[in-house]
C-alpha positions in Angstrom: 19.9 8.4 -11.7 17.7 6.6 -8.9 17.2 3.3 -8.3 14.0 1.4 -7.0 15.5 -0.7 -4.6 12.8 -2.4 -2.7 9.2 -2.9 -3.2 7.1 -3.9 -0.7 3.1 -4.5 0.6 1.8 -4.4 3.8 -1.8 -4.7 5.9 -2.7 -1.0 7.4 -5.6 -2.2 9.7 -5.5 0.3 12.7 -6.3 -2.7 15.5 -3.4 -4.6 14.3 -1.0 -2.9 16.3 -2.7 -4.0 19.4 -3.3 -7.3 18.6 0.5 -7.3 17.6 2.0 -6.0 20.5 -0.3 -8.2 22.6 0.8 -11.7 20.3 2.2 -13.6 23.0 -1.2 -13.3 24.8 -3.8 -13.7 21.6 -4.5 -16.1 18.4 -2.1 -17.5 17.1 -2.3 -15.5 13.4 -1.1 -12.6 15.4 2.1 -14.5 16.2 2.8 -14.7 12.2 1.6 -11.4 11.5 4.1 -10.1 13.5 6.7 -12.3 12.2 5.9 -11.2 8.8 5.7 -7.2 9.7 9.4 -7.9 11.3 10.5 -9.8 8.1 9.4 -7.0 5.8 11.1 -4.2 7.9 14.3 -6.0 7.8 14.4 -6.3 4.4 13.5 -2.8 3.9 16.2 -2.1 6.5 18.9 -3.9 4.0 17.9 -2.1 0.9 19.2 1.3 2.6 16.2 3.3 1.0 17.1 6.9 1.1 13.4 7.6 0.1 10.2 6.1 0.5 7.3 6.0 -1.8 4.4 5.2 0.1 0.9 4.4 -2.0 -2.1 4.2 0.4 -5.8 5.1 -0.1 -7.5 7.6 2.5 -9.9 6.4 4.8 -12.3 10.2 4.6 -9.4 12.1 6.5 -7.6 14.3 3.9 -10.0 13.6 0.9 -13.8 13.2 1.1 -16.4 13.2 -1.7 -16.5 16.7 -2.3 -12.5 17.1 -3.1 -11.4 13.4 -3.5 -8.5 12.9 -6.5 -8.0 9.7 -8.0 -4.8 10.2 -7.7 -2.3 12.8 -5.6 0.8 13.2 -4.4 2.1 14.6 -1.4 5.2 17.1 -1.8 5.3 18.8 2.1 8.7 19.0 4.1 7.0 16.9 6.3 5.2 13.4 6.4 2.7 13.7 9.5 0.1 11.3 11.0 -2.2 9.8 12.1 -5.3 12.1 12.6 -6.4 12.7 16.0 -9.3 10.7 16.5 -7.5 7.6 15.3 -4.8 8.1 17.6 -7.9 7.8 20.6 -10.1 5.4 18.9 -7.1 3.3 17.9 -5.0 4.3 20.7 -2.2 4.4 17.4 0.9 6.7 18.2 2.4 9.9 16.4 4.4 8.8 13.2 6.6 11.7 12.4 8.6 11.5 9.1 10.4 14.1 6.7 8.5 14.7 3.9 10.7 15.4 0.4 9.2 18.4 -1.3 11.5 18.1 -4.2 11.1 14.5 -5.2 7.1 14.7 -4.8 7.8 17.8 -6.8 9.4 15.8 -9.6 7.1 13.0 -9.5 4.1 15.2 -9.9 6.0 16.7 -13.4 7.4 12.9 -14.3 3.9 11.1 -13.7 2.0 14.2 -15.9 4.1 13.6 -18.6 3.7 10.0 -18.4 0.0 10.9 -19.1 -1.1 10.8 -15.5 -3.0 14.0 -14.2 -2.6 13.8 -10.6 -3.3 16.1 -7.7 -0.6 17.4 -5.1 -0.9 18.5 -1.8 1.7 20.9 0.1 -0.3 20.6 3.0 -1.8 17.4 4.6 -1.6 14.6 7.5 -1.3 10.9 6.6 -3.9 8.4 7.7 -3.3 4.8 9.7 -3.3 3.7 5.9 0.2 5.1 6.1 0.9 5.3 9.5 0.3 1.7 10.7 2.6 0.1 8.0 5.0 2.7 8.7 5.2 2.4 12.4 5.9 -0.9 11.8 8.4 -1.2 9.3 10.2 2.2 10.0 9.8 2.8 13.5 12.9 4.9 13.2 10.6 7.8 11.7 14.1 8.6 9.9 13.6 7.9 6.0 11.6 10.9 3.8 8.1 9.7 2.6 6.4 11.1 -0.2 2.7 9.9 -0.3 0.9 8.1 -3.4 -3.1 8.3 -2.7 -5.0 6.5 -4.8 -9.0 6.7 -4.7 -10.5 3.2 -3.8 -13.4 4.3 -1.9 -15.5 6.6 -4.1 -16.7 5.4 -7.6 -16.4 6.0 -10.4 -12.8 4.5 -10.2 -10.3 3.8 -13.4 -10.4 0.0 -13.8 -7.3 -1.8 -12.2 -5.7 -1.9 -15.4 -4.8 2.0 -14.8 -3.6 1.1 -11.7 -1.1 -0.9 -12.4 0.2 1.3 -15.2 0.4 4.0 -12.9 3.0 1.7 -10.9 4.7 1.0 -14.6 5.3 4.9 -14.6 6.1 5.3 -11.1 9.5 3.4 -11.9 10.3 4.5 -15.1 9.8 8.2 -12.7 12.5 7.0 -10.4 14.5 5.3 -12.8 14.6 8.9 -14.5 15.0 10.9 -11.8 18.4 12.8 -11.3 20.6 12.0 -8.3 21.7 9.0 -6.8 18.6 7.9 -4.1 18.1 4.5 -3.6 14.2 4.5 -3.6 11.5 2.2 -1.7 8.0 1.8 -2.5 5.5 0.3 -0.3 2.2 -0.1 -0.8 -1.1 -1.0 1.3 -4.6 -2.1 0.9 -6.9 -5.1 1.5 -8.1 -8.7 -0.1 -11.7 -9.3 1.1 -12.7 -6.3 3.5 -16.4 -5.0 4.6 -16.3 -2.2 7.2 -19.8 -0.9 9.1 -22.0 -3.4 7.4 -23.7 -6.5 7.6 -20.7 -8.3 6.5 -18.2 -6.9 8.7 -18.2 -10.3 10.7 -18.1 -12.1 7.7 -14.2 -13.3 8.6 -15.0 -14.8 11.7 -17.5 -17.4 9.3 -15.3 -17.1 6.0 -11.8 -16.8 7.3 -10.8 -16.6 3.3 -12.8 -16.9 0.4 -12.6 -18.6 -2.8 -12.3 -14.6 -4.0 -9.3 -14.6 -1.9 -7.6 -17.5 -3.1 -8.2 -17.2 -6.4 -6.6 -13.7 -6.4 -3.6 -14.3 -4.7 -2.6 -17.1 -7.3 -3.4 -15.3 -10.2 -1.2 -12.1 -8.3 1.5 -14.3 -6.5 2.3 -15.8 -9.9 2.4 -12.8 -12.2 -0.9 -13.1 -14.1 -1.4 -10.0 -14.6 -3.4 -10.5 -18.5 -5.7 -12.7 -16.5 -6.2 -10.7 -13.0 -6.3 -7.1 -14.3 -9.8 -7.5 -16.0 -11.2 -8.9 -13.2 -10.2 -5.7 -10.9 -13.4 -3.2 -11.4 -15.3 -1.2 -9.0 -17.9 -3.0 -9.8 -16.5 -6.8 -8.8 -14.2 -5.6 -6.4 -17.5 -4.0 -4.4 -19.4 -7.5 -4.6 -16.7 -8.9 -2.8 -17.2 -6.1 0.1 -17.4 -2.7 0.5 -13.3 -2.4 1.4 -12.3 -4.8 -1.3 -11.8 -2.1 -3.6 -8.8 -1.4 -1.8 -6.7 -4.2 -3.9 -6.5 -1.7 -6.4 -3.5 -0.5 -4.0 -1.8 -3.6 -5.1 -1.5 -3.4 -8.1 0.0 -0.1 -8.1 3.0 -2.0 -5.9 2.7 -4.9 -9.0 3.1 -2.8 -11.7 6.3 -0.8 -9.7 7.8 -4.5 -10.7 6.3 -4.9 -13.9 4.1 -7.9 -13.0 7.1 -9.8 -11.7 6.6 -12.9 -9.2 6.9 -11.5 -5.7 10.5 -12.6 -3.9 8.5 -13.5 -0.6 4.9 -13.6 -0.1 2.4 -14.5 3.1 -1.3 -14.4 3.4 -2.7 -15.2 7.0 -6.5 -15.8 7.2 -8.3 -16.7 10.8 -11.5 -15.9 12.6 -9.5 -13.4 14.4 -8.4 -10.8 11.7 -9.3 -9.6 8.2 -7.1 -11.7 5.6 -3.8 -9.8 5.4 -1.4 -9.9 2.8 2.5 -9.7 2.6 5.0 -9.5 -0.2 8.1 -8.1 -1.2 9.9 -8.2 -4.3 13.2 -7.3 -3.3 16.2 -5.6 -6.0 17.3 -8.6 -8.3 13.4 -9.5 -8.8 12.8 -5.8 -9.4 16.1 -5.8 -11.9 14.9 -9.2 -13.5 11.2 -8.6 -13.9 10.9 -7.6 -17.3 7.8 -6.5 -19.2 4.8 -8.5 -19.4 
């Protein structure tokens, strides 16, 4: 059978790579970003993944309003990206991975028996939701990648509570799937985010907010009985139109059951969005039982 070897979140904001590269030269909070993008990828790098499993939402690229799944997964020979206009806008380079038709094939069949109905796609790009992570913590372009989309920019949404349990069927999926691949799943999305509104500055004022910290201890410490209820459309949206996009999260959290992360980082300035790291590497996956 498979094995879930690493799990693993990352930020996907397309003008981090810039800032990144440019560290040395910029705020400080870029410096420990790019510590913790280079502490992730190593210990991605020293799980051996065969596979990856990458859950991301879609910025309007592949899905828009009048085709948009809740959930879908990607089962191409190939795992492409970004689109063209965030390569110029962005100035973000050509990520260029395998895709794995059969395993997307089997966790399309695995996940509808586990009573999700998803969506799947034969024939699609991958967005910097995907792309930025990925450039970053396989820069290699070597390892398949199957993507997970999950909707968390058009309501009506499931409540975070189905989320999460779509990451609880996600492993039991690999953990049943035949063969012997070691399997990664990463996962990306944002605490406190407002894009093309009046509170898209609102970071520069609010570095973090009491949203922010309240959330990460409830999620770094495995509450998930208290946190789940709290993760609606609805209060996720009052927090800012791109907060909706924790709901990614807790599709990586319930991959490990609700299990305390092994490593964890939050960064917050008046320089960047708040950006979250964790990992919960193979003897927390193995040891994080059920809630």
């Amino acid at each position: 059978m498979a094995e879930l070897v690493y799990i693993g979140i990352a930020p996907h904001d397309p003008t981090l790579p810039h800032q990144v590269a440019n560290a040395d030269a910029g705020h400080p909070v870029f410096r420990r970003i790019r510590d913790d993008y280079e502490r992730v990828r190593t210990s991605l790098a020293k799980a051996q993944p065969d596979l990856l499993v990458m859950v991301s939402g879609d910025h309007f690229n592949q899905w828009f309003y009048n085709n948009i799944p809740t959930f879908a997964v990607g089962k191409s020979r190939r795992s492409e990206g970004p689109f063209q206009w965030e390569r110029e806008v962005y100035g973000l380079g050509p990520y260029k991975a395998p895709g794995h038709h059969d395993f997307g094939r089997y966790l399309l069949e695995a996940l509808l028996s586990r009573q999700f109905d998803l969506a799947a796609s034969d024939d699609y790009r991958i967005d910097h939701g995907f792309t930025v992570p990925l450039q970053a913590l396989r820069p290699e372009q070597d390892i398949p990648v199957v993507p997970l989309w999950a909707n968390v920019l058009v309501p009506p949404l499931p409540p975070g509570q189905r989320y999460f349990e779509l990451g609880v069927a996600l492993r039991e999926a690999i953990a049943a799937a035949p063969g012997d691949l070691r399997v990664a799943v990463l996962a990306t999305g944002h605490m406190t985010n407002s894009v093309g509104g009046p509170a898209m500055d609102r970071f520069t004022r609010e570095p973090v907010t009491a949203w922010d910290l309240r959330t990460w201890e409830l999620f770094t410490n495995g509450r998930v009985d208290d946190l789940l209820p709290e993760c609606t459309w609805d209060k996720l949206y009052e927090q800012g139109n791109g907060t909706p996009g924790f709901l990614v999260h807790l599709v990586a959290w319930g991959a490990a059951r609700g299990a305390v992360p092994s490593w964890c980082d939050l960064t917050s300035s008046p320089a960047s969005f708040v950006n979250t790291f964790l990992e919960w590497e193979q003897e927390t996956i193995t040891q994080g039982g059920p809630r």
